[in-house]
C-alpha positions as CSV (number, residue, x, y, z in Angstrom):
1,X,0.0,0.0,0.0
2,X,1.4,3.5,-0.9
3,X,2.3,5.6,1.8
4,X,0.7,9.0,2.8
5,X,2.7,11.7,0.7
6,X,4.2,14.0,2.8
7,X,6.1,17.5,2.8
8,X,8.5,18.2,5.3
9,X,9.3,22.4,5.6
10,X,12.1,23.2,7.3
11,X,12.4,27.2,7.8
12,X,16.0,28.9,7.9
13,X,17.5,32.3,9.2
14,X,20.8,32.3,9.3
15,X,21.6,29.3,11.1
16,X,23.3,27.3,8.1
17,X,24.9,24.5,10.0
18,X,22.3,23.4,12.0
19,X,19.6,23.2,8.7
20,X,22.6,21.1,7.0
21,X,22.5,18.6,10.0
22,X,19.0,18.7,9.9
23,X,18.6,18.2,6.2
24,X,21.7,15.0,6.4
25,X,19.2,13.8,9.5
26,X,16.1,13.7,7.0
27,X,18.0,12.2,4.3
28,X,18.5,8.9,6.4
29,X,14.6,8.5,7.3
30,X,12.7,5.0,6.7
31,X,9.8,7.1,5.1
32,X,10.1,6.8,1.2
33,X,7.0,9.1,0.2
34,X,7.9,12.0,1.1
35,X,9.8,15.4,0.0
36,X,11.7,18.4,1.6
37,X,11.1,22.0,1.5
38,X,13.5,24.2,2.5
39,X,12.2,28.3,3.0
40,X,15.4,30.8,3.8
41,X,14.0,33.6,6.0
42,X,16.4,36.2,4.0
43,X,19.6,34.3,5.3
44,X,23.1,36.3,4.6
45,X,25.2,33.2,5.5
46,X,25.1,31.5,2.4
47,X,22.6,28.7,3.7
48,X,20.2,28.8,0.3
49,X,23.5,27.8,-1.5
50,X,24.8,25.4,0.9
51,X,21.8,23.5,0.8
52,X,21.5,23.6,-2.8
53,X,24.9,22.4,-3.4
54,X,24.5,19.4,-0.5
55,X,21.1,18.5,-1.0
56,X,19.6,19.2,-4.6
57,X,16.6,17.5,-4.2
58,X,15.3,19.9,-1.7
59,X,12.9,22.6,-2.7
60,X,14.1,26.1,-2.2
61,X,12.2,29.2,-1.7
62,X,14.1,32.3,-0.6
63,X,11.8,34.6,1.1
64,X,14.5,37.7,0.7
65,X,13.4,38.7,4.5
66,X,12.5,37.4,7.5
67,X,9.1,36.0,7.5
68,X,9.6,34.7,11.3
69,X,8.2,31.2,12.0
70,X,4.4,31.6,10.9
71,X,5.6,33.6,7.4
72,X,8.1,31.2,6.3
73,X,6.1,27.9,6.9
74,X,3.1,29.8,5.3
75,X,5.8,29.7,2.2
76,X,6.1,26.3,2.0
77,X,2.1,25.3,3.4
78,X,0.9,27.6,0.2
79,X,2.9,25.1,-2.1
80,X,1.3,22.0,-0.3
81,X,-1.8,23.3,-0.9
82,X,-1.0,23.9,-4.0
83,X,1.1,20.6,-5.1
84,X,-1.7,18.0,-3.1
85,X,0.1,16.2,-0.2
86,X,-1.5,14.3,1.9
87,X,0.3,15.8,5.2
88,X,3.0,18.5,5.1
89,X,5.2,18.2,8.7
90,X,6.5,21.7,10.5
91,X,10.3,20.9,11.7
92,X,12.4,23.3,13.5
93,X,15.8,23.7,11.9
94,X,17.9,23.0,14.9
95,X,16.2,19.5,15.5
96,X,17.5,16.1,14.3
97,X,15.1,13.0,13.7
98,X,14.6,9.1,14.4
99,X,15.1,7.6,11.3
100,X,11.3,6.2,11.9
101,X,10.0,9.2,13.3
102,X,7.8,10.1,10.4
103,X,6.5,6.4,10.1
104,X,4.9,6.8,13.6
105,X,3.4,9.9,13.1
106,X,2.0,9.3,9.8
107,X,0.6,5.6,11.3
108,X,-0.9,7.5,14.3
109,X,-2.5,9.9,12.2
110,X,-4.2,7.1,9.6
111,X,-6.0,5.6,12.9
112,X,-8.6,8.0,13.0
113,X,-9.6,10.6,9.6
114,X,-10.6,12.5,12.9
115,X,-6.5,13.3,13.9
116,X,-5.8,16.6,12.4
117,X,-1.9,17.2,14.4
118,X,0.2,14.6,15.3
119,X,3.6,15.4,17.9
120,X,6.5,13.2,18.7
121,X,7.9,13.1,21.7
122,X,10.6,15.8,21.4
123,X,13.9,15.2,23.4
124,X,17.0,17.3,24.2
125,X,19.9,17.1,21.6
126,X,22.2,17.1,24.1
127,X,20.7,14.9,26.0
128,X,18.5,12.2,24.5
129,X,17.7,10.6,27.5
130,X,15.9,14.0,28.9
131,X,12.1,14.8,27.4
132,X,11.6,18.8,26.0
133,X,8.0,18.0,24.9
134,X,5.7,15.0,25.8
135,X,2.2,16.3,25.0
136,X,1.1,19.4,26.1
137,X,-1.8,21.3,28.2
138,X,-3.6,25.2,26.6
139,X,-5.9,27.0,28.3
140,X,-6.9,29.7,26.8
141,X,-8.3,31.4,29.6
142,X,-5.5,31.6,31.6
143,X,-2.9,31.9,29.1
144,X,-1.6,28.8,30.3
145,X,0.4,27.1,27.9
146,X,3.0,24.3,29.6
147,X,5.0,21.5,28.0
148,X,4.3,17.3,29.6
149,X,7.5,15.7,30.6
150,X,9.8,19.2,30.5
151,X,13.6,18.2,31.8
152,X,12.4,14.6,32.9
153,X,14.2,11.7,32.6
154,X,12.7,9.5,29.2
155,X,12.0,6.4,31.8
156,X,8.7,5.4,30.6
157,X,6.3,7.9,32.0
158,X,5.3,9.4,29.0
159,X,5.2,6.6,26.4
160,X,1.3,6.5,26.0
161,X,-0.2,7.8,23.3
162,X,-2.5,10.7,24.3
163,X,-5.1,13.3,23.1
164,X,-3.5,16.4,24.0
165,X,-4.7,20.2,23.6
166,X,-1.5,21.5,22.5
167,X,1.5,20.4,19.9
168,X,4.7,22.8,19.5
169,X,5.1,24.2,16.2
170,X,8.7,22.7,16.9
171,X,7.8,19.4,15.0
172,X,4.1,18.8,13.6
173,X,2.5,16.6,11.5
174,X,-0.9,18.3,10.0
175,X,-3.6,16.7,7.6
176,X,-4.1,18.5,4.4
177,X,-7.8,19.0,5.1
178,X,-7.2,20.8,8.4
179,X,-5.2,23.2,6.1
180,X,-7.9,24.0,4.0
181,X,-10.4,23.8,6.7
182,X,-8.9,26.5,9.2
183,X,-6.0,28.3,7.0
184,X,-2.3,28.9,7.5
185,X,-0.6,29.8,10.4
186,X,-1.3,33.1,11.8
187,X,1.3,35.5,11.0
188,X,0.0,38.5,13.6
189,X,1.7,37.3,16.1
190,X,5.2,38.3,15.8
191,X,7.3,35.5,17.8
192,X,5.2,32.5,19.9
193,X,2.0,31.4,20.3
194,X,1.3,30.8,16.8
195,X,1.2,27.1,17.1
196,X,-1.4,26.9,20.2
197,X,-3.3,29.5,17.7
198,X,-3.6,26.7,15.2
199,X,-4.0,24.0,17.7
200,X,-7.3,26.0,18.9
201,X,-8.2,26.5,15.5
202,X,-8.1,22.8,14.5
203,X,-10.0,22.1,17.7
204,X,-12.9,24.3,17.0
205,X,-12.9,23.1,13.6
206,X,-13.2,19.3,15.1
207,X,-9.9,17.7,14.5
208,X,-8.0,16.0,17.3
209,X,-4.4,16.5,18.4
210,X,-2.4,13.3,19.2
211,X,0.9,13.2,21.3
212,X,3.0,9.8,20.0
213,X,5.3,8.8,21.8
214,X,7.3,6.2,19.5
215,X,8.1,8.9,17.1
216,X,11.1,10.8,18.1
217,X,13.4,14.3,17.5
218,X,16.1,15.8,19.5
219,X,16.1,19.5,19.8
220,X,18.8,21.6,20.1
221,X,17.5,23.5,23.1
222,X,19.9,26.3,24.7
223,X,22.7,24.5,26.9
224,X,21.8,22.6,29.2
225,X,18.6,24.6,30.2
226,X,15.1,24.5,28.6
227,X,15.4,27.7,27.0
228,X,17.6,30.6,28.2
229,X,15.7,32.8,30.5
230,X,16.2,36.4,28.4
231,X,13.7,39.9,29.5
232,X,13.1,40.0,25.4
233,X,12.0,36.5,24.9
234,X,9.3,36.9,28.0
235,X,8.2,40.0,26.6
236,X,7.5,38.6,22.8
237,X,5.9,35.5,25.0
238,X,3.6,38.0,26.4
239,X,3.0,39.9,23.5
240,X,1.7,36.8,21.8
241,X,-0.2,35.8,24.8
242,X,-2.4,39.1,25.1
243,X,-3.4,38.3,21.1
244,X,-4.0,34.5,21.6
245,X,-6.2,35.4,24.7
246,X,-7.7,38.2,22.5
247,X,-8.3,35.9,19.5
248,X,-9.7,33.0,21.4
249,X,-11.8,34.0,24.9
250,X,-14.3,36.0,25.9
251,X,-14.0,38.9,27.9
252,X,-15.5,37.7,30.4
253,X,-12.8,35.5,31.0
254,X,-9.9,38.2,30.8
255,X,-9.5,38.4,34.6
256,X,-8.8,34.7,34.5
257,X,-5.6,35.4,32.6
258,X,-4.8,38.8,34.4
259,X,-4.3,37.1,37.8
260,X,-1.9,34.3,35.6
261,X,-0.2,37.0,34.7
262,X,0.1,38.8,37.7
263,X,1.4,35.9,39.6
264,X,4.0,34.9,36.6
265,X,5.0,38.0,37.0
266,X,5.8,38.2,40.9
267,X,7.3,34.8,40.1
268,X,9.9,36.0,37.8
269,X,13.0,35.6,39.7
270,X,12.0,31.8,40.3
271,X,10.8,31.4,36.3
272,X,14.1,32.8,36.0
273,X,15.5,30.3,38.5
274,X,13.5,27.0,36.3
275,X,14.9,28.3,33.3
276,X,18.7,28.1,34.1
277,X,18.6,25.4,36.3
278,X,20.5,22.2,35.3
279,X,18.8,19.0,33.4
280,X,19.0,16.0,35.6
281,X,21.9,14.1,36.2
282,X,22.8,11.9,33.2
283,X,22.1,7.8,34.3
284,X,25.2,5.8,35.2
285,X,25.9,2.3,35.3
């Protein structure tokens, strides 16, 4: 039986090394059907070239700016819509795959017509044996958007497959139909929150989101931390937050995500604490 056809985009600004090991990762997947597309974000480090000369069979389109995330998928989701694969998969640049990752994804998502998103389980580059993403929990309401698993050893815990109500953009397998159901991605919001946008979107419009565990990245997450904690970065979060909340609640709800707010922010100095604090200790024998 012929496999599901699916387009991979990987999105590029300026970061030529790690879309070249990304791109050599892809290149060694089980999963026949399927083809790359490559958008450059207006890159100045040669990485169109680079890519072209290592990996010809990758399709290239060069934005000339930076589209940020939601502009330079929307690149390469126009020319799925517009070439008629069955799925299309979001993949961050500084990620590397399972060879079989796509396999379980694309075998979780033919279980039910239902599944509109499917997620791996996402773990640290660095350390493979610590989860990033497992699942994940959105509400809305409180602007509450948290990662299942975060720094936790990968012992077992989270190796059920789940109904989830959110998937990071980081890697994300999405039906073609949810594309033409709800749209692209959102490209108001400037940095963040575009992917719980479109996992609220696909919701509403009926679709399920599915966390599986068998299919596996590694991301290339700041050193040894979970993200660096930076002022600029928590101000684009919020930023993002206020339109998400704006987008998707009533305001009626609005003082639900004020007193979130107000809290994270009187928690700063320990967020700042979570955020730079080690990954467990590595297992020895």
């Amino acid at each position: 039986m012929l496999q599901p056809l699916v387009a991979i985009i990987v999105v590029n600004w300026n970061r030529r090394d790690d879309t070249l090991e990304c791109l050599d990762s892809l290149t060694k997947i089980h999963y026949s059907n399927c083809r790359i597309i490559m958008v450059d974000n207006g890159s100045t480090d040669g990485s169109a070239e680079a890519v072209r000369q290592r990996f010809p069979d990758v399709k290239i389109f060069e934005a000339g700016e930076n589209l940020r995330f939601a502009g330079g998928n929307n690149l390469g989701l126009k020319d799925v819509l517009a070439e008629g694969d069955d799925y299309c998969l979001l993949l961050n640049n500084d990620t590397t795959v399972h060879p079989d990752f796509l396999n379980h994804l694309v075998a979780a998502a033919q279980t039910d017509e239902r599944i509109g998103l499917v997620g791996p389980k996402i773990l640290y580059h660095h350390r493979p044996d610590v989860i990033w993403f497992a699942g994940g929990v959105l509400k809305p309401a409180w602007g509450y958007v948290r990662h299942y698993g975060l720094r936790q050893l990968d012992d077992g815990r989270f190796d059920e497959r789940l109904t989830v109500s959110f998937l990071t953009g980081c890697c994300l397998l999405i039906r073609r139909e949810v594309l033409e159901k709800i749209g692209l991605l959102d490209e108001g919001f400037y940095l963040y929150s575009e992917d719980a946008d479109f996992c609220l979107r696909a919701v509403k419009a009926g679709y399920k989101l599915i966390y599986e565990p068998e299919a596996r990245i590694y991301h290339k997450v700041s050193q040894s931390t979970g993200g660096a904690y930076h002022p600029a970065k928590w101000r684009r979060r919020y930023q993002s937050l206020f339109r998400l909340i704006a987008k998707h609640t009533s305001p009626l709800t609005w003082p639900l995500f004020a007193l979130n707010l107000v809290w994270e922010l009187i928690s700063l100095p320990v967020n700042a604490f979570f955020q730079t604090k080690k990954l467990p200790p590595a297992k020895t024998e």
